[in-house]
C-alpha positions in Angstrom: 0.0 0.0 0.0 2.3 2.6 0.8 4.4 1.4 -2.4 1.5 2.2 -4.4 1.1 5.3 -2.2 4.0 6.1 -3.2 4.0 5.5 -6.9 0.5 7.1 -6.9 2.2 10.1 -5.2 4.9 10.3 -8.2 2.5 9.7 -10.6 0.1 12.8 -9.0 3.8 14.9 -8.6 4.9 14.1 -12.3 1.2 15.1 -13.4 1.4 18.3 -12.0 5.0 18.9 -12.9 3.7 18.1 -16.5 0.8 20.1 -16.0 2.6 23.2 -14.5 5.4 22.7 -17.6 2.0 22.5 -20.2 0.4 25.1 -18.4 4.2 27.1 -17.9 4.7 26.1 -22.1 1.1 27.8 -22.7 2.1 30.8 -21.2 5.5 30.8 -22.4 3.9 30.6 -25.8 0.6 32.9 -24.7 3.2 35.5 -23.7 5.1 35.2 -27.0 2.1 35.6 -29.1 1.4 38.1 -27.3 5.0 39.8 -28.0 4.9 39.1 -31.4 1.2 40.2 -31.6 3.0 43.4 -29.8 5.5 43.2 -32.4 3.3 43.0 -35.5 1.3 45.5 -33.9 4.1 48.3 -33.7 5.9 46.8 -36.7 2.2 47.7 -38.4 2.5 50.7 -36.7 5.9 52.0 -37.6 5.7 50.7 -41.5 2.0 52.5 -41.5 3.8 55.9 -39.6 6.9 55.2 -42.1 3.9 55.2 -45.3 1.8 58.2 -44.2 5.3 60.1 -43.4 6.6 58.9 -47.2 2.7 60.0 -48.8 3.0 63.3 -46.6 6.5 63.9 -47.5 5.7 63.6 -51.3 2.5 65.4 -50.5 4.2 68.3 -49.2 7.1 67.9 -52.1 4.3 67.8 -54.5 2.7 70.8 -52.7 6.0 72.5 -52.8 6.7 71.9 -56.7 3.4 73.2 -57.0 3.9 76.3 -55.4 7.5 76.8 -57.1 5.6 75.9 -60.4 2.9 78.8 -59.5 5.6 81.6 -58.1 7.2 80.9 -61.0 4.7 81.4 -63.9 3.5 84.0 -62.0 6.7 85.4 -62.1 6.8 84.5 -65.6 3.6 86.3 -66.1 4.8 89.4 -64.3 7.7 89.5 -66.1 6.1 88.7 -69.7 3.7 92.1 -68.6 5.9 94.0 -67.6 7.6 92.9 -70.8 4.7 93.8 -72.8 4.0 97.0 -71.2 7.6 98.2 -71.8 7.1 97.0 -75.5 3.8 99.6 -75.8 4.9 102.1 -73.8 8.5 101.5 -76.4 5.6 101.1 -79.3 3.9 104.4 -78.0 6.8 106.3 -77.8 8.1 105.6 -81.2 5.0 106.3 -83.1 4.5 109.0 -80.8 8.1 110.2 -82.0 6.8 109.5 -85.4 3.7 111.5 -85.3 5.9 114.5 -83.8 8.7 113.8 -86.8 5.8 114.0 -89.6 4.1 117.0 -88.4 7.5 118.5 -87.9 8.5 117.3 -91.7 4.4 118.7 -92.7 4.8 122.1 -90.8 8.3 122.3 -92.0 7.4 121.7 -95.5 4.8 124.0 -95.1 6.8 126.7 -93.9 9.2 126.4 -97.1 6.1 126.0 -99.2 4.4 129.3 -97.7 8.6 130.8 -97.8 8.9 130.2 -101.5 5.3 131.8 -102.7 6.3 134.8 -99.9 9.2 134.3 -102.0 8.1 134.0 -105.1 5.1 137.0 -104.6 8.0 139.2 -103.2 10.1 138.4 -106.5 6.9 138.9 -108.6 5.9 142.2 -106.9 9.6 143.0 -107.5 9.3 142.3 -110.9 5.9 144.3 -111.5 7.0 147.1 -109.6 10.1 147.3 -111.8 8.5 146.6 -114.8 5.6 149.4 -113.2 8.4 151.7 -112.5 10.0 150.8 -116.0 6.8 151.8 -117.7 6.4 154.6 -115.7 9.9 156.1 -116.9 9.0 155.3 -120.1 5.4 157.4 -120.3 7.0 160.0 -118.4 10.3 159.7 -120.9 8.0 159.6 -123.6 5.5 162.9 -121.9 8.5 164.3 -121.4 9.8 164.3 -125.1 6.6 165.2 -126.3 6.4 168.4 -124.2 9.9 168.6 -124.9 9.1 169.0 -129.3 5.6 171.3 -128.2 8.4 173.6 -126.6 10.5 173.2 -129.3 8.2 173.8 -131.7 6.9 176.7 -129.6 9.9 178.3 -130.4 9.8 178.6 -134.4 5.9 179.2 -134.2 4.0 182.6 -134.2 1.2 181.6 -132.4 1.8 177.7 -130.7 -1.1 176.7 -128.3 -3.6 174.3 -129.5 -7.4 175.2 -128.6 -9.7 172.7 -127.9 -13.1 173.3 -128.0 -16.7 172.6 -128.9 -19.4 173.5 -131.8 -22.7 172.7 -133.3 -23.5 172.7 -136.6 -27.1 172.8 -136.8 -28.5 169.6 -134.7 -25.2 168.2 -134.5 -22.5 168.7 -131.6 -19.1 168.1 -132.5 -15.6 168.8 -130.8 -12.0 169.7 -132.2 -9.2 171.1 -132.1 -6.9 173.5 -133.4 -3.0 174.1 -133.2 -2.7 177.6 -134.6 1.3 177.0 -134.5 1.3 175.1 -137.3 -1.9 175.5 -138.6 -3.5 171.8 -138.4 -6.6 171.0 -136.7 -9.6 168.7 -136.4 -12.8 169.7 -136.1 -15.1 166.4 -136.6 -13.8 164.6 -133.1 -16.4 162.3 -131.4 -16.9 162.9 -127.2 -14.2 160.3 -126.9 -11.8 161.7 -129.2 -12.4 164.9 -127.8 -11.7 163.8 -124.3 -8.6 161.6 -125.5 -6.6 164.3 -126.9 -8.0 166.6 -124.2 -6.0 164.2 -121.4 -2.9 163.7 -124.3 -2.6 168.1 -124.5 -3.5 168.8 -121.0 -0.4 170.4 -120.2 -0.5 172.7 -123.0 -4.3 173.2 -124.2 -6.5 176.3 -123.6 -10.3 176.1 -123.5 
């Protein structure tokens, strides 16, 4: 009896050794599943921190090329305006500078164009005062040589004044002339005759 006490006592003592090793093994291995559970978990973790760090790094390089892309085609822009505003303004300028050159070259040619007929009137007065003057001389030349032979003749002739004056002969007027000097005369003269030689012998007639 006590043999088998004894043996029953073993057997109960190995049970529970194996059954505090299976139970110790469980949670040995309860323990590591639970590390590597633990493991996963913050290896899940970290590669999902390490992912949405990568996406926000290239989201925030993307934002980035995106705003250096903008800035600079708005830069661009601003320049290509600024370009384009010097180019009028430059445009402006030149065919203001243009306009200012043709007037210039209009009023300019205008001025030479009114210069030469000033000219040109001047030199004609000129001319038709000379040529006025000219004729002048000559009619007073020419009055002067024809008083000049009525003096002369004056001298060789009795009686030298011509007498201008007017008759009727029944219903008719007429008007003459006669130069007792030399004896020649006119006596059938029309108004106009009359008056002609009248204004030619004015210096020397008698009514």
């Amino acid at each position: 009896a006590e043999e088998e006490a004894r043996l029953a006592a073993e057997a109960e003592a190995k049970r529970k050794a194996e059954e505090e090793a299976r139970r110790k093994a469980e949670e040995e291995a309860r323990l590591a599943a639970e590390a590597e559970a633990k493991r996963k978990a913050e290896e899940e973790a970290r590669r999902k921190a390490e992912e949405e760090a990568r996406l926000a790094a290239e989201a925030e390089a993307k934002r980035k090329a995106e705003e250096e892309a903008r800035h600079k085609a708005e830069e661009e822009a601003r320049l290509a305006a600024e370009a384009e505003a010097k180019r009028k303004a430059e445009e402006e300028a030149r065919r203001k500078a243009e306009e200012e050159a043709r007037l210039a070259a209009e009023a300019e040619a205008k001025r030479k164009a009114e210069e030469e007929a000033r000219r040109k009137a001047e030199e004609e007065a000129r001319l038709a005062a000379e040529a006025e003057a000219k004729r002048k001389a000559e009619e007073e030349a020419a009055e002067a040589e024809r008083i000049r032979k009525i003096k002369e003749s004056e001298k060789t002739a009795s009686t030298s004044y011509i007498v201008m004056r007017k008759y009727t002969t029944g219903t008719s007027k007429y008007y003459g002339y006669i130069n007792f000097g030399n004896g020649t005369g006119n006596h059938n003269l029309t108004e106009a005759e009359y008056n002609e030689y009248y204004k030619k012998y004015r210096l020397v007639l008698r009514d």
